[in-house]
N, C-alpha and C positions, 0 to 999 in steps of 0.2 A: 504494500500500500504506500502510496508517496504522501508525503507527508504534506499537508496543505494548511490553510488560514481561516477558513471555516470553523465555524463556533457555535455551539445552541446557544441562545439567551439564556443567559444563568438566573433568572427567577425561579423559585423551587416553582410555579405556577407554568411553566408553562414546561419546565425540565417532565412532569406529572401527564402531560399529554402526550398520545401516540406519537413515534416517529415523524409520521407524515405531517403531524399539524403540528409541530415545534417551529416557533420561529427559529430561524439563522440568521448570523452576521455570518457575511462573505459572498463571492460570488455564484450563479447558479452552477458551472459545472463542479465545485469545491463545496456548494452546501452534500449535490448531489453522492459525492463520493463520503463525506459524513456519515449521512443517513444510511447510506450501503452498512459501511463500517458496522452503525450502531445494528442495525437491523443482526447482519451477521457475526460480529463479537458478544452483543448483549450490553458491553459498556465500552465505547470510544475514548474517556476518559484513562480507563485501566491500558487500554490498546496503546494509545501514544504514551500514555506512563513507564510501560514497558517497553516499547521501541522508539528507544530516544533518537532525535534527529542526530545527525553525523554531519551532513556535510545538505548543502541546496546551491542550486543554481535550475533558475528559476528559467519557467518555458517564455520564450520570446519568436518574435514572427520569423528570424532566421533562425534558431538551432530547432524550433519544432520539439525537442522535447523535455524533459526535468528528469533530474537526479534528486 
């Protein structure tokens, strides 16, 4: 999973709502890969806790992809 900037809104009020109806900060293809995450870990939180970032370099209209 590459590590992104997407965020649920941390009010316990909306963290309390299904996946799909949680607001996000960030953009739609980075909320999108989120909700994947949370959907299939159970807790996105524990997931990047555990797999700490290392290293980024960030997708741009010339390299086409991210590390």
């Amino acid at each position: 999973m590459l590590y992104n900037h997407a965020d649920f809104r941390g009010d316990p009020d909306n963290l309390r709502k299904s996946v799909f109806q949680r607001e996000c900060i960030g953009d739609a293809s980075e909320t999108a890969l989120l909700m994947c995450v949370e959907l299939s870990t159970g807790n996105v939180i524990k997931f990047f806790e555990e797999n700490r970032k290392i290293l980024e370099i960030p997708s741009n209209a010339t390299n086409k992809y991210q590390f």
